[in-house]
C-alpha positions as CSV (number, residue, x, y, z in Angstrom):
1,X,0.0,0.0,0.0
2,X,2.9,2.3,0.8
3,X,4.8,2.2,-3.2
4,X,7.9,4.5,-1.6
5,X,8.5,2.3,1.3
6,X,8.1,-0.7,-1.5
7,X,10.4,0.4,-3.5
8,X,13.0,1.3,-0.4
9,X,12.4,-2.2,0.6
10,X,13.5,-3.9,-2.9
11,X,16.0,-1.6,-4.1
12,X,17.4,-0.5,-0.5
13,X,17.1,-3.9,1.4
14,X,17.2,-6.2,-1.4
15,X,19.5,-4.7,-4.0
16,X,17.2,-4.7,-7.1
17,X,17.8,-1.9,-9.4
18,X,15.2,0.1,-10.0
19,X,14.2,-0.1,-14.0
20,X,11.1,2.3,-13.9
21,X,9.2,4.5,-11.3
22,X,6.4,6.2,-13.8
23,X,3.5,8.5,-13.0
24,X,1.5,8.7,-16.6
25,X,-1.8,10.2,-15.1
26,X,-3.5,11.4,-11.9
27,X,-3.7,8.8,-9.6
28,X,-1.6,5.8,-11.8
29,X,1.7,5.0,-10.9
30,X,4.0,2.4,-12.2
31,X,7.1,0.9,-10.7
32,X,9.5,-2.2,-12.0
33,X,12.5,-3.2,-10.2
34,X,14.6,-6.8,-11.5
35,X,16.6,-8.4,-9.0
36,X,20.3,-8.4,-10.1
37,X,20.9,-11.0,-12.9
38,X,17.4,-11.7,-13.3
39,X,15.3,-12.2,-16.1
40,X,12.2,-11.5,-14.5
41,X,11.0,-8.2,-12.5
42,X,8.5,-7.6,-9.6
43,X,6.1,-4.6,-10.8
44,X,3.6,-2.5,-8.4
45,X,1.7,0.5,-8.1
46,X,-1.5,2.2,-7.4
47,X,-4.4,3.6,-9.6
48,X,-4.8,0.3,-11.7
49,X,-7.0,-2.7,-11.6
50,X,-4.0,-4.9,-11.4
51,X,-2.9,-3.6,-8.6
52,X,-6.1,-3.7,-6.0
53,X,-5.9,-6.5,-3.6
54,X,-4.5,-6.4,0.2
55,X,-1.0,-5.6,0.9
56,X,1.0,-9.0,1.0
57,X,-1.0,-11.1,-0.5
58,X,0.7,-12.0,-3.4
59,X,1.3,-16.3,-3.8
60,X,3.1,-17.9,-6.0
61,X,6.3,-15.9,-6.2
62,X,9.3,-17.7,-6.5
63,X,12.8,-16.1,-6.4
64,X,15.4,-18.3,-7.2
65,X,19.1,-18.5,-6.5
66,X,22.5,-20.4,-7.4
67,X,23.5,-20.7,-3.7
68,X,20.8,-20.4,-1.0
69,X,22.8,-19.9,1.9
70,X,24.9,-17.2,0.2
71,X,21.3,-15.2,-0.7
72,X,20.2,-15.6,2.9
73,X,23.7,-14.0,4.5
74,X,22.8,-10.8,1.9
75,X,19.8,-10.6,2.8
76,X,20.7,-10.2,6.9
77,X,23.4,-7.9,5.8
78,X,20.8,-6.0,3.9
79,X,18.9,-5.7,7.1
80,X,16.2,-7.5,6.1
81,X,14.1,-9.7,8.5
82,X,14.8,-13.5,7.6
83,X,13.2,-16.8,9.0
């Protein structure tokens, strides 16, 4: 619900680059970020359809990595909050 604290979160915390951060009308904004080395990005924003549903609740996603433990250790050194 909060895109700016999103985008902190993946680009800050996670180390995605951040590809595109677009407002094309009142009320519509656009954001794309793609993990680095990835073929595939993560895209959000507010104002459209495909956006509505409730903070979080995205299934499915899948992130992959060569070396799990290695992604883990970045991702505590990034600050972020790990199981």
């Amino acid at each position: 619900s909060d895109v700016d604290r999103a985008i902190g979160f993946y680009a800050d915390q996670l180390g995605f680059t951040l590809n595109h951060d677009v407002q094309p009308s009142e009320g519509v904004r656009v954001v794309q970020l793609t993990p680095q080395g990835s073929g595939c990005s993560v895209g959000f924003g507010t104002g459209l359809d495909v956006y509505a549903g409730e903070p979080g609740s995205v299934r499915g996603l899948h992130l992959v990595v060569e070396d799990l433990t290695e992604a883990r250790a970045e991702l505590l050194r990034r600050g972020v909050e790990v199981g």
